[in-house]
N, C-alpha and C positions, 0 to 999 in steps of 0.2 A: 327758547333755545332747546335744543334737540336732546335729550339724553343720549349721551354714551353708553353704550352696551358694548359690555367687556365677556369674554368667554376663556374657559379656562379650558384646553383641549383636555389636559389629564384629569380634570374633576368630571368632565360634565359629558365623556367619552370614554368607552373602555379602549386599553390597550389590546392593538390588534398585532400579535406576533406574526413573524412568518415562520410560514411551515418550513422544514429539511427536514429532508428521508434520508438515512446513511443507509445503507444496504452492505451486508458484511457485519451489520452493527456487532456480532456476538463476536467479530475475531477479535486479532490483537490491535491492530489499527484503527478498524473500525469503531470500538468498544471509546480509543481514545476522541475519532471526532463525536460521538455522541458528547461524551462529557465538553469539548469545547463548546459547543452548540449549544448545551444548556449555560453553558457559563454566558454566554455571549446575548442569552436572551432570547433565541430562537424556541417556536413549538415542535420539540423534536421526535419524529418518528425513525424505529430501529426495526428495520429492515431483518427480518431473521425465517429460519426453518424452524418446524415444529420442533425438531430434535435439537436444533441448537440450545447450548448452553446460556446461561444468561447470566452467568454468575458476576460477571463486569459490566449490565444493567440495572441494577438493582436502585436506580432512583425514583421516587415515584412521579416526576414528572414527566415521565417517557411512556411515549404509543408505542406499541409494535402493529407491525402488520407483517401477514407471510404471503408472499409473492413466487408465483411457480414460475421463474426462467422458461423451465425443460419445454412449456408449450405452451404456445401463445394465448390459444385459446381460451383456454383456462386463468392464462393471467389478463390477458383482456378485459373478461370478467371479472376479476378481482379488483380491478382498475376501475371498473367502471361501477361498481359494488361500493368499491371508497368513495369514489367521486360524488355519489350519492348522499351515499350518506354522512359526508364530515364537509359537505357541501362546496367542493373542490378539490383542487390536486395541491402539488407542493410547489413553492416556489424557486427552491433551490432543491438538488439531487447529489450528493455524493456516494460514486459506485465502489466499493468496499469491494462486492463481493465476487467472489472467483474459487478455484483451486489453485496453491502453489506444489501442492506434490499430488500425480497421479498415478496411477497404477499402468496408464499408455497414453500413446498421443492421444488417441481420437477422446480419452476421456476429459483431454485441457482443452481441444477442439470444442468438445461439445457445452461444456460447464462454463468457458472462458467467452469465447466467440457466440456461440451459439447464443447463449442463455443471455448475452449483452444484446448482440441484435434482437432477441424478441423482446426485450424490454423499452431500446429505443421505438422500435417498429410499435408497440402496441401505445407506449407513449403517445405518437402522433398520430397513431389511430381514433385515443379516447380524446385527442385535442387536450394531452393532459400536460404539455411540453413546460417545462421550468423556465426559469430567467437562466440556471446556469444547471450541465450537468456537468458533474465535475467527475472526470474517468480515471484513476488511479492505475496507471502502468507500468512500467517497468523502463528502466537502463537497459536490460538484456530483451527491451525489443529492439534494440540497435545490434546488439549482439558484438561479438570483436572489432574493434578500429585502433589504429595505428598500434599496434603492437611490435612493430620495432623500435627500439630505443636510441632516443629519447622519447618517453609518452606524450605525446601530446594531447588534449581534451578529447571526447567526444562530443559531437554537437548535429544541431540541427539540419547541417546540410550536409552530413555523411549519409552516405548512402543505406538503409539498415539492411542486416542480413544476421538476425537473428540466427542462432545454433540450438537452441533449445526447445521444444516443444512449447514450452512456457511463454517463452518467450515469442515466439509463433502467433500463438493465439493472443497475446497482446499486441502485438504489431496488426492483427485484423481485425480486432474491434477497432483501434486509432486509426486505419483505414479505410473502415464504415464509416465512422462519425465521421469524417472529415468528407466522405461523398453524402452524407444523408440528405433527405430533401429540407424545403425550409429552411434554411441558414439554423439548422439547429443549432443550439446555442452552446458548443462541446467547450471543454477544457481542460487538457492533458498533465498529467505528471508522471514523471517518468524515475522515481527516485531509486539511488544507488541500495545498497545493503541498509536496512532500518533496523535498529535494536531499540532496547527500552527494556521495562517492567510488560510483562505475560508475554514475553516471545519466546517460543521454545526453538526454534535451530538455533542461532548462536549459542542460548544455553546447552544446547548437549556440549560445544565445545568447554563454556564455565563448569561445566561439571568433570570433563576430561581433566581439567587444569585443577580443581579440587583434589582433585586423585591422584593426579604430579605428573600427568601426561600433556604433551599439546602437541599433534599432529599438522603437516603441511604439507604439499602438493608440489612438486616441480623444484627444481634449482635455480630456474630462471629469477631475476630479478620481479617484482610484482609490485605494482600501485595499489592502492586501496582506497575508497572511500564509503561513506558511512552517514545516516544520517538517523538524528535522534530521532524518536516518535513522536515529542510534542514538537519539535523543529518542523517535523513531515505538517505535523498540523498546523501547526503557524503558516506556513507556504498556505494552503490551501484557505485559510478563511481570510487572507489577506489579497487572493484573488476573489473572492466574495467581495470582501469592504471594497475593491476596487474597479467590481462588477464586468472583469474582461471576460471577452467570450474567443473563441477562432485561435488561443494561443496555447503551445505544447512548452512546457516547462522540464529541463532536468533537474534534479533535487540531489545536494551534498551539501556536508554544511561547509564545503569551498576548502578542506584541509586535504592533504594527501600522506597515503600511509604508509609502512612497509606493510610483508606481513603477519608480523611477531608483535607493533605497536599494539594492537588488539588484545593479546593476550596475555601480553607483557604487563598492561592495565589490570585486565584481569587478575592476576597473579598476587600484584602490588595490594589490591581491593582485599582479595583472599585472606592476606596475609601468610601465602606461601615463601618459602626461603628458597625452596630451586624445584624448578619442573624440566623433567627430561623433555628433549623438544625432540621428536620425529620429524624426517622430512623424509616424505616417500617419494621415487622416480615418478616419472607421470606414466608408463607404462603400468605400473605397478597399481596407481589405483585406477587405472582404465579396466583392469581384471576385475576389481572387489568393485566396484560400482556398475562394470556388465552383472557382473555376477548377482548383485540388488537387484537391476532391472529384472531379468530371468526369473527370481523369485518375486517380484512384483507382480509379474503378467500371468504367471503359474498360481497362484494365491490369489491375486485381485485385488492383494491389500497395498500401499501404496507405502513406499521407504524412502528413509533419506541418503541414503547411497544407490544413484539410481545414475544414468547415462546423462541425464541433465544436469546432475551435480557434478560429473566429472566435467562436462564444457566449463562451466560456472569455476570450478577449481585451478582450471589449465587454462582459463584466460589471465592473461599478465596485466592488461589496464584497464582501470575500473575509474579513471579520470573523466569525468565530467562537465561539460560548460557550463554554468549557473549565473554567468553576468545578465542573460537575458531574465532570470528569476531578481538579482537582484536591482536592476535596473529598473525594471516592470512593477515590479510588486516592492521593492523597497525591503528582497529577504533580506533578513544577518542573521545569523544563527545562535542560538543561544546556550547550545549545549554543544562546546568542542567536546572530543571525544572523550578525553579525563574527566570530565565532569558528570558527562551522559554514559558512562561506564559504572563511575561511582555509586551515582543515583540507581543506575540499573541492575548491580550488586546489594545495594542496601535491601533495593524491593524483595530479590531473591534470597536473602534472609529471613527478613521479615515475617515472609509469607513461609518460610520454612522450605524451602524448592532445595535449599543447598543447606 
């Protein structure tokens, strides 16, 4: 009789990870899918500039590589430089990186749009193309919908017409991918407002409300929604574990706000006892936010009271459809807002921010 031979795949074979590149890896988002990605058992590379900060990389199991957008060329070669030498590409891609404040259009044009198409384009160039790349967009590439009351969602088959320059150049990267050649394998998210730990615009408003101020925008009635930073990351490595390609997602974690709940949280966290609350006309900060841009383009340095952030301010619904995220991919959300405030105030302690 024959002997049986037995094999042990985990003794008698190494464990072979898959690659993810996060690209953006140094921002605030970014920095949190690295950390998922190692949790989750991937070999993970973080996508960064020379100049980029790395102070939320600091593990030692993480690659970087630096990758030029601005010109194909050059990244082609860089592309093709890795591919060499770590004897492949990656299997999975999440695109992180962008600008969300600029100093003018043509600079979200070029950083946003531009620097995404030459990284697909040289992608299928080096034949380096992923199982999944996953594009992180924006809600304000739809730009305003149903803004008379009562709000109804935004969704899939409104029609977008972004208002924002930002918002612009996200809606034409998600309109590349979606003509690229190859059935590239794209995968969209489109998530509402995100906060967390290392975000700095909602914090300048936590710091306002430390000092007993909270400013607002318009009279009009206003929807809100919000979505945590590990929530954002949960959506997205659960389209991973679920390996869809061809499907755009909105991201909220499915609650609806006014727009005082936020701050109002805020406040509570603080342990402040009363904050005067401003509410300016919308004419009013249509001035001080031209008046941002102006010094923006004049300087070339980029602010956050700019013309972008007045559309962003002076729109009323921020309601979003997410049955297709939770239907699909089986989201729930795991941080309602009181909680993913909380946590978000403790970090900003912590770390001494406030």
């Amino acid at each position: 009789m024959a002997k049986q031979l037995s094999f042990s795949w985990e003794s008698e074979a190494p464990e072979v990870k898959l690659r993810l590149l996060v690209t953006g890896a140094s921002g605030f988002i970014g920095s949190f899918m690295v950390e998922k990605a190692l949790e989750k058992g991937f070999e993970v590379w973080a996508g960064v500039r020379s100049s980029s900060s790395r102070a939320w990389l600091q593990d030692e199991r993480i690659h970087f590589v630096e990758l030029d957008y601005a010109h194909i060329d050059h990244l082609r070669q860089q592309l093709s430089d890795f591919q060499r030498e770590q004897n492949g590409g990656w299997d999975y891609i999440i695109h992180c990186a962008g600008a969300t404040k600029c100093p003018g259009k043509e600079v979200f044009y070029q950083t946003n749009f531009v620097g995404t198409r030459n990284f697909i384009d040289a992608l299928i160039h080096q034949r380096m193309v992923p199982r999944q790349f996953i594009f992180l967009s924006s809600l304000g590439a739809w730009g305003p919908q149903h803004e008379r009351m009562p709000h109804s969602p935004i969704c899939g088959d409104d029609e977008p017409a972004p208002n924002t320059a930002y918002g612009v150049s996200k809606l034409c990267v998600e309109n590349y991918l979606q003509d690229a050649p190859g059935r590239f394998p794209w995968v969209i998210f489109r998530p509402t407002g995100v906060y967390g730990p290392r975000e700095k615009d909602y914090f300048l408003m936590v710091k306002g409300i430390k000092r007993g101020f909270d400013f607002a925008l318009g009279y009009k009635h206003q929807d809100i929604t919000f979505i945590y930073v590990r929530d954002l990351v949960k959506a997205v490595f659960l389209a991973i574990d679920k390996g869809v390609t061809g499907r755009a997602y909105f991201v909220s974690d499915g609650d609806v706000h006014s727009s005082t709940d936020f701050s109002e949280l805020v406040r509570q966290n603080l342990g402040r006892r009363f904050v005067l609350r401003i509410t300016a006309p919308l004419w009013l900060g249509r001035i001080a936010c031209s008046a941002g841009s102006l010094y923006s383009r004049l300087s070339g340095r980029a602010v956050t009271l700019n013309n972008d952030k007045y559309r962003i301010l002076s729109q009323r619904n921020w309601i979003c459809d997410t049955r297709p995220l939770e239907e699909e991919l089986g989201f729930h959300a795991d941080y309602p807002l009181d909680r993913g405030v909380a946590e978000t105030i403790a970090w900003y302690k912590a770390q001494r921010w406030i």
